[in-house]
Structures are given as structure tokens and as C-alpha cells.
TIKOL-789019 format. One record per residue (C-alpha): residue number from 1; residue in one letter; x, y, z. Coordinates in nm, 2 decimals. Layout:
! TIKOL-789019
> n;res;X;Y;Z
> NUM;A;X;Y;Z
...
//
This chain:
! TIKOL-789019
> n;res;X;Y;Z
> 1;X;0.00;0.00;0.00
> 2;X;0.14;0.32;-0.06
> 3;X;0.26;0.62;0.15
> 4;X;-0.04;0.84;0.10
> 5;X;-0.34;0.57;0.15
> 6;X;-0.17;0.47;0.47
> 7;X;-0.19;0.78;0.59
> 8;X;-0.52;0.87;0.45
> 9;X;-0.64;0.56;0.65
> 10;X;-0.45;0.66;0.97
> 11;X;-0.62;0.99;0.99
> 12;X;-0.97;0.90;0.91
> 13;X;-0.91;0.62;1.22
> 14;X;-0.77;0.87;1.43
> 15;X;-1.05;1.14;1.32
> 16;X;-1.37;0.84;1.36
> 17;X;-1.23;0.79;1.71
> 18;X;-1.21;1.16;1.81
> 19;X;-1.58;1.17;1.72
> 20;X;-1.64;0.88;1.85
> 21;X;-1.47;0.98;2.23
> 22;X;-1.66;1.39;2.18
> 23;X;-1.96;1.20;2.09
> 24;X;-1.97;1.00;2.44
> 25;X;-2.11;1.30;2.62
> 26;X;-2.39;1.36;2.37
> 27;X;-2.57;1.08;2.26
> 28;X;-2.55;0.66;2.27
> 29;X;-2.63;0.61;1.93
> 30;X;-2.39;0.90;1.83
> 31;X;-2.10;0.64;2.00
> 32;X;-2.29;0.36;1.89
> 33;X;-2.26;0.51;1.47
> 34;X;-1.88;0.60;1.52
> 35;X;-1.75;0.30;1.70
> 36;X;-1.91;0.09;1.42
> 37;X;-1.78;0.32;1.17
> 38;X;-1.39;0.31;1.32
> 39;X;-1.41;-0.04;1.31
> 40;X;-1.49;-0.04;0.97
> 41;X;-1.29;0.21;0.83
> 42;X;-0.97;0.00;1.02
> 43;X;-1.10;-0.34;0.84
> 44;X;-1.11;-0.16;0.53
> 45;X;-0.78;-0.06;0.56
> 46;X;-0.68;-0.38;0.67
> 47;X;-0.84;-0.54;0.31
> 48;X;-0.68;-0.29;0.08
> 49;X;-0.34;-0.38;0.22
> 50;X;-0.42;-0.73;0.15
> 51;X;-0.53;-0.68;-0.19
> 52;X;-0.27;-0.48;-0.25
> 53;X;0.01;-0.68;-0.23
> 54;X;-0.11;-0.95;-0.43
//
């Protein structure tokens, strides 16, 4: 994978989990929506890597 994906998927991690962590003081569902969207966005990242260096 190259330099600039990585670090587009390392920010939009870090950026899902700062909303994710504001979020905790507003609403459930608001942590609830991030959390599940962090956790996809990692796997994601996780499956382009893969693909990528076949």
C-alpha cells in the first residue's frame, strides 16, 4: 500500500475515534454510529493492504 493511502487511513481512524470519544457525552447512538464506523474504516484498511500486495 502506498505512503499516502496509509496515511489517509490513519487519519480518518484517528479522526472516527475523536468523534467517537466527543460523541460519548452527547448521545448513545452517536458512539454507537462512530464506533461501528472506526471499526470499519480500520477493516477496510486492513483489506486494501491485503489486496494490494497480491
Amino acid at each position: 500500500m502506498s505512503k499516502r493511502l496509509s496515511l489517509m487511513f490513519a487519519v480518518s481512524s484517528v479522526l472516527l475515534m475523536i468523534a467517537t470519544a466527543v460523541s460519548i457525552s452527547y448521545n448513545a447512538w452517536l458512539v454507537l454510529l462512530f464506533g461501528i464506523l472506526t471499526v470499519a474504516n480500520i477493516g477496510l484498511g486492513f483489506v486494501v493492504k491485503a489486496r494490494r500486495t497480491k
